[in-house]
C-alpha positions in Angstrom: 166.4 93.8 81.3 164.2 95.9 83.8 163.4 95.6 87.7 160.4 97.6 89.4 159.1 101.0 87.8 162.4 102.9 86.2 165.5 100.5 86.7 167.3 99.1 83.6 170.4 97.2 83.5 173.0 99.0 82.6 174.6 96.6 80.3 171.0 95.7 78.6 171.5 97.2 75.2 175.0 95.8 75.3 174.3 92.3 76.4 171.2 92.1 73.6 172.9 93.3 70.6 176.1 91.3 71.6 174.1 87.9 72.8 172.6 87.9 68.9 175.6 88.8 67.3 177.3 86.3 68.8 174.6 83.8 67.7 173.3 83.5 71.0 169.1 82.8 71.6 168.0 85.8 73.7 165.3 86.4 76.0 164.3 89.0 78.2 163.2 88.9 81.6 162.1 91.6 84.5 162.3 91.8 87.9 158.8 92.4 89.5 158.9 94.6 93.0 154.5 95.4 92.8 152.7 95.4 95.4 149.3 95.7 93.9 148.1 94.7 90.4 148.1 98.3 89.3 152.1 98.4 89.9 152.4 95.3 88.4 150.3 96.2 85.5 152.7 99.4 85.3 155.9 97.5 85.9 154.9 95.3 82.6 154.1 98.6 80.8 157.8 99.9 81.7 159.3 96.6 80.8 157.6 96.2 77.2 158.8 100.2 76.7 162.3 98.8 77.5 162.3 95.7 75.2 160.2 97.6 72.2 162.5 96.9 69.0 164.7 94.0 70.3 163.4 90.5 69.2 163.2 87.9 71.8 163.8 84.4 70.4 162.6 82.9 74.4 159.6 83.5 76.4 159.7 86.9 78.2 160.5 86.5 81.4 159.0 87.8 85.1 161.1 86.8 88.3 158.8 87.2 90.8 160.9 86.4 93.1 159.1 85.5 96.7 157.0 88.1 96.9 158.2 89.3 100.3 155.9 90.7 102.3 153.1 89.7 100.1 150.5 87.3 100.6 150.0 84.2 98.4 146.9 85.6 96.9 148.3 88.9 96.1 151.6 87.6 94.5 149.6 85.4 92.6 147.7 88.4 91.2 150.3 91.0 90.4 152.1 88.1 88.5 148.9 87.0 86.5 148.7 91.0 85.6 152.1 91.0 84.8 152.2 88.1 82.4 148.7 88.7 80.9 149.7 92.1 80.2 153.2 91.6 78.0 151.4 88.4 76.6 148.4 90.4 75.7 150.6 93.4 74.6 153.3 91.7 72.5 151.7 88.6 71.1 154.4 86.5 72.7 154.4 83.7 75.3 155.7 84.3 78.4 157.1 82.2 81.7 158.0 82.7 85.6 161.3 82.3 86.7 161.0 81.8 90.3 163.3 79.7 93.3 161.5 76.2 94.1 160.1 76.6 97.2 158.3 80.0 95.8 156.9 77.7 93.1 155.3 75.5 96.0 154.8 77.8 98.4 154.2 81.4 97.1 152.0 81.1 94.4 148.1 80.0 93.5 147.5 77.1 91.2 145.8 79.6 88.3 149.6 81.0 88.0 151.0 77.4 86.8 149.0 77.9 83.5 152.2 79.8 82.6 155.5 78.2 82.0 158.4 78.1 85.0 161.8 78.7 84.8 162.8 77.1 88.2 165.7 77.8 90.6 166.9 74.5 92.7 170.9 75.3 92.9 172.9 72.1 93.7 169.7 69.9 92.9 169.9 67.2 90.1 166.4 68.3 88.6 163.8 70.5 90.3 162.2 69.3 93.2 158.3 68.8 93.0 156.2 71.6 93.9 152.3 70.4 93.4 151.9 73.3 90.9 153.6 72.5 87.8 154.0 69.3 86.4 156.8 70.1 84.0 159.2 73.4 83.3 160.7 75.1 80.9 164.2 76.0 82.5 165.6 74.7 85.2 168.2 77.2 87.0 170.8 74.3 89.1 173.6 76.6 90.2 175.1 80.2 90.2 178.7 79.7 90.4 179.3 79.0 86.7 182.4 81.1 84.6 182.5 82.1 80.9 185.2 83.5 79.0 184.8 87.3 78.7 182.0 87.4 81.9 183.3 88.8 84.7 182.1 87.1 88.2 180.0 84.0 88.4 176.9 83.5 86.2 173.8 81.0 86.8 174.0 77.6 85.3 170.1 76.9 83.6 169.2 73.8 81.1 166.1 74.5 78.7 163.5 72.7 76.5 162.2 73.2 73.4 159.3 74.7 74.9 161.7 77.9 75.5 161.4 79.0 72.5 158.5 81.2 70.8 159.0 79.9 67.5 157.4 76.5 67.7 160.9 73.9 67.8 161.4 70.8 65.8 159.1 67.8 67.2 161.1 65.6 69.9 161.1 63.3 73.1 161.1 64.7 76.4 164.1 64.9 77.9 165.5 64.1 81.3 166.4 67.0 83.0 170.3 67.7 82.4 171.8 69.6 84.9 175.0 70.5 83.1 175.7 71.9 79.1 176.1 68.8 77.0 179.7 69.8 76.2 180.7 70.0 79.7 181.4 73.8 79.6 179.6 75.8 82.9 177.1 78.7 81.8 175.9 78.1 78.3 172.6 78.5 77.6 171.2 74.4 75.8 170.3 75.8 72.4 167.4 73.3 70.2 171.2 72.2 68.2 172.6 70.9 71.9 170.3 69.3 73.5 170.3 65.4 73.3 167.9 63.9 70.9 
C-alpha cells in the first residue's frame, strides 16, 4: 500500500477494491524507510491514513526490509513502533514480512513476539533463524505469472494464523511451497489449504 512518509502505490485503490471483488482475502502491507522511532511512528501514522476505510481480512503488514544502514538495535525499535502503533491504532494484529537472513540477523528477539512473513526464494520451507519458531507466510519465489498480472509476482503459502478473524480449528501443516492446485501466484486461502 504505502512506503516511507508520502509514497502510495499507484495501483492501491485499484488492486483492493478488485482483490475483494474478485473474492480474493486482502491484506495490506507498508514498506518502512525510518530511521528513528519517531519516523517510524510517523510512517505507521501515514500508512493507517492510507488504509482508513478498506477492510483487511490478513494481518497488516510492515516489510522492514534489512534495515540498511541501521543497527540491530535500532531496526528492532522502529519496527516494534511501527507494529505497536497500527496494532494499537486499529485493533488489528499485525506481522513482519522480512527476507530470512534479516529474520536471523537484523532483528532483536522482543521483535519475534510478532508474527513473520518470511522470504527464502528457491527454499523448500524457511530456513531456521533462532527467532521465531514458526511463521505465518512463507514467501519461496518471485518469478510466478497470473493471468491479467503483468510481470512476475511473488509465490507465498499462508496459515490460518493469517487471518484476523480467528480460522476454523486445524493441524499444523507442513510448509507447502507451491498452491495446492499447482497454479504459480495464488494466495492459500483457509478453503485450499490441505486438511
Amino acid at each position: 500500500a504505502t512506503e516511507g512518509a508520502q509514497s502510495v502505490d499507484a495501483r492501491f485503490r485499484e488492486n483492493a477494491l478488485g482483490a475483494r471483488a474478485a473474492g480474493i482475502h486482502v491484506g495490506y502491507c507498508h514498506f518502512l524507510t525510518a530511521q528513528t522511532e519517531a519516523e517510524a511512528l510517523a510512517q505507521a501514522d501515514f500508512f493507517l491514513s492510507v488504509i482508513d476505510g478498506y477492510e483487511a481480512d490478513c494481518l497488516l503488514a510492515l516489510d522492514a526490509g534489512s534495515g540498511a544502514g541501521l543497527s540491530v538495535e535500532t531496526l528492532s525499535r522502529c519496527t516494534l513502533a511501527f507494529l505497536a502503533r497500527v496494532e494499537e491504532r486499529t485493533g488489528l494484529g499485525v506481522m513482519l514480512h522480512t527476507d530470512a537472513w534479516a529474520a536471523r540477523a537484523r532483528y532483536t528477539a522482543e521483535v519475534a513476539k510478532y508474527p513473520i512473513w518470511v522470504a527464502n526464494h528457491g527454499a523448500e520451507a524457511p530456513e531456521p533463524n533462532g527467532q521465531w519458531i514458526a511463521w505465518v507466510g512463507f514467501q519461496y519465489g518471485d518469478r510466478g505469472e497470473v493471468p491479467g498480472i503483468a510481470g512476475c509476482v511473488n509465490l507465498d503459502a499462508f496459515t490460518y494464523q493469517v487471518y484476523q478473524i480467528e480460522a476454523p480449528a486445524a493441524p499444523s501443516p507442513e510448509p507447502i511451497p507451491t498452491p495446492t492446485d499447482g497454479t504459480p501466484g495464488v494466495f492459500l486461502t483457509h478453503r485450499q489449504w490441505p486438511e
